[in-house]
C-alpha positions in Angstrom: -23.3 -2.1 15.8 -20.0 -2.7 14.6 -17.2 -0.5 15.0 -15.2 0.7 12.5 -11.4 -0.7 13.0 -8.8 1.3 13.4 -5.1 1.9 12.6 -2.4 3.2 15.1 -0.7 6.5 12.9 3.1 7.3 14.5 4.5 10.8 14.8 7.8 9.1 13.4 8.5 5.4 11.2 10.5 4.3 13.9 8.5 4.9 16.9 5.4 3.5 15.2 4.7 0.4 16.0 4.6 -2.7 13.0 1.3 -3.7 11.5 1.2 -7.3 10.2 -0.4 -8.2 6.7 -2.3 -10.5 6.6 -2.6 -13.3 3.9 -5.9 -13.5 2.2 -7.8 -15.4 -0.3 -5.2 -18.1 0.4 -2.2 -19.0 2.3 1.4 -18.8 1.2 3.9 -20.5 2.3 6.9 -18.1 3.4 5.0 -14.9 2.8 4.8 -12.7 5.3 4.9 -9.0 5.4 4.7 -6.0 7.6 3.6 -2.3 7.9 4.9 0.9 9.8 2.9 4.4 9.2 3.5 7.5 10.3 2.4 11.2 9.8 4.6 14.7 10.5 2.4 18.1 8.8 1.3 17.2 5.4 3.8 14.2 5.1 2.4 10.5 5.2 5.5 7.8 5.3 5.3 4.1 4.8 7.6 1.8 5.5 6.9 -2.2 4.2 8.8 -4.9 5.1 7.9 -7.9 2.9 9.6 -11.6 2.8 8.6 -13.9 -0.2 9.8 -16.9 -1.8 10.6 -14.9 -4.8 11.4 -11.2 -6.2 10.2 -9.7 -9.3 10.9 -5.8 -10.5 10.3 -6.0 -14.1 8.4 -2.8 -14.4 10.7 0.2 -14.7 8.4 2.8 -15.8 5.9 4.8 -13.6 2.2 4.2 -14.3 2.8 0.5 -16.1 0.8 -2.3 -14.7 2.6 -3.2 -11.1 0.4 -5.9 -10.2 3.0 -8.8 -11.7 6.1 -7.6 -9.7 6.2 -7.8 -6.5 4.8 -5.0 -5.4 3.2 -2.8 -2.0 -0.1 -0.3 -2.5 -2.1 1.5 -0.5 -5.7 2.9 -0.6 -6.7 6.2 1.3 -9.7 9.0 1.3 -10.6 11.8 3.2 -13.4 10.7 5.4 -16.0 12.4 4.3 -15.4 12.0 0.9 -16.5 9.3 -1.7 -13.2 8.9 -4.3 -10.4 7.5 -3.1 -6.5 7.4 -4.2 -5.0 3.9 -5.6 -1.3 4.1 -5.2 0.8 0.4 -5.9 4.7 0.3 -5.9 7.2 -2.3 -7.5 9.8 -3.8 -6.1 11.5 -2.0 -8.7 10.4 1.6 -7.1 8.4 2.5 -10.4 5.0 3.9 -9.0 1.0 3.2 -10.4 -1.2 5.4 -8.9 -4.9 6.8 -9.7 -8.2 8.0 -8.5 -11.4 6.2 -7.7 -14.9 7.7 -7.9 -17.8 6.6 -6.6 -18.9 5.4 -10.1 -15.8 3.3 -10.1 -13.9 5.4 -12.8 -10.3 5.7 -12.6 -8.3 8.8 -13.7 -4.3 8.0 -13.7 -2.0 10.2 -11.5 0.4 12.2 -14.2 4.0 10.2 -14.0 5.4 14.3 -13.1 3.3 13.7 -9.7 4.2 10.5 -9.4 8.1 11.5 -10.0 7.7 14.1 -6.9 7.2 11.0 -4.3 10.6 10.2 -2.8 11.0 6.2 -2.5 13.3 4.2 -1.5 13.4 0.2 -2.2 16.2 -1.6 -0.3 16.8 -5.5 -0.6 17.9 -7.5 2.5 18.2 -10.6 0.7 17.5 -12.4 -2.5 18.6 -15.7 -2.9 16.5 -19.1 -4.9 15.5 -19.8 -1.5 13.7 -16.3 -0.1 13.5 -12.6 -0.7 13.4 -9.5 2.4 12.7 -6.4 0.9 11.4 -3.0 2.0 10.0 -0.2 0.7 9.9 3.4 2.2 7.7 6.2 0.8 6.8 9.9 2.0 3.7 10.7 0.4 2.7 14.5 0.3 -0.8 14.8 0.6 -1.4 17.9 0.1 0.0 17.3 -3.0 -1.9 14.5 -3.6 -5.4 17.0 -3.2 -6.4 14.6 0.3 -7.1 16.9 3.1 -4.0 16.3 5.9 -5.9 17.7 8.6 -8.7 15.5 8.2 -10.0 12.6 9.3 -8.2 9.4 6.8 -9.2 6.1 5.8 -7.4 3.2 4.0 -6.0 0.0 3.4 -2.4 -1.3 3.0 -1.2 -4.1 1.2 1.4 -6.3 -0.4 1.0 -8.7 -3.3 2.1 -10.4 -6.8 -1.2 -11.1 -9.5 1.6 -12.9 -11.4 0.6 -16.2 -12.8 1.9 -19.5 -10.3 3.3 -16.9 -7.8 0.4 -14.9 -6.3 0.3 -13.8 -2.7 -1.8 -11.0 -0.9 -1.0 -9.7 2.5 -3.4 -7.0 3.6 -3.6 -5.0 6.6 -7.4 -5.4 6.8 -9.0 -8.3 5.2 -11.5 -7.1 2.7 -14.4 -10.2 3.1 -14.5 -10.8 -0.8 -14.4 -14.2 -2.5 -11.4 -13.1 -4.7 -8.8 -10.7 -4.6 -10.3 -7.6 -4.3 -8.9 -4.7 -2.3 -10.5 -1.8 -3.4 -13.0 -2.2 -1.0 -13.9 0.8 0.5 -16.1 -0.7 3.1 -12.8 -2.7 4.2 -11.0 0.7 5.1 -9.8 1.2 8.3 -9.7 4.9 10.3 -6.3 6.1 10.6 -5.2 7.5 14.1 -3.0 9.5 14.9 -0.7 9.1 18.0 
């Protein structure tokens, strides 16, 4: 029987130890990103560190297709139940976000939700040779409607669907063909420490 994996959930960002994303459905050369997670009450925080041959932050609006920018997302449910939240950030700091049900029907988060998440996108370096770049989020989840007390499940991710510059760095491969990461399957248990 196989065991379901799981992910190590901090008390604090810096005391949390870095998850590595892995690249998937491919290989990409100076790509390479990382994860940190950590939980305090109702308060989830992310903070991605991502280095890529290349930057975009096109996208300036909230809810406008992220996927072309380089860009970090998660995917996270209650355990017990079957929709889950979509949530996919721009190098830019403009947010996508929306449900999933079980019939694969996706309702958008409004952009006055989506304004409430504080974020903050800081770049290291940018330069025709390489781009370091992070991205910190606090993600209220009781706002969000997930259950903070619960038992969690996701998957974390960084990627560009751009045309002659994809990448996709996940923290837990999702065993697809193609790029694919709503895979629900593919989601780890989060744990807290």
């Amino acid at each position: 029987m196989e065991t379901q994996p799981t992910l190590i959930v901090g008390d604090t960002l810096e005391r949390s130890l870095p998850v590595a994303l892995v690249p998937c459905w491919g290989s990409y050369e100076k790509t390479e990103g990382s994860l940190r997670i950590a939980k305090e009450g109702t308060i989830l925080s992310l903070r991605y560190m991502v280095r890529t041959p290349f930057l975009r932050r096109m996208v300036q609006q909230h809810n406008q297709d992220v996927s072309d920018d380089s860009c970090v997302g998660l995917l996270i449910k209650a355990e017990e139940t079957e929709q889950y939240l979509h949530l996919q950030c721009s190098a830019s700091g403009a947010l996508r976000s929306w449900w999933i049900n079980r019939e694969g029907e996706r309702t958008l988060l409004p952009v006055s939700l989506l304004e409430t998440i504080p974020v903050t996108v800081t770049l290291l370096e940018n330069s025709n040779a390489q781009s370091r770049w992070s991205v910190e989020m606090h993600l209220d989840l009781k706002e969000l409607n997930i259950p903070a007390d619960g038992r969690l499940l996701g998957n974390f991710y960084s990627c560009c669907e751009l045309s002659g510059q994809q990448y996709y760095l996940l923290a837990q491969e999702t065993g697809t063909l193609e790029p694919d990461m709503e895979i629900p399957s593919a989601f780890m248990r989060l744990e807290y420490h």
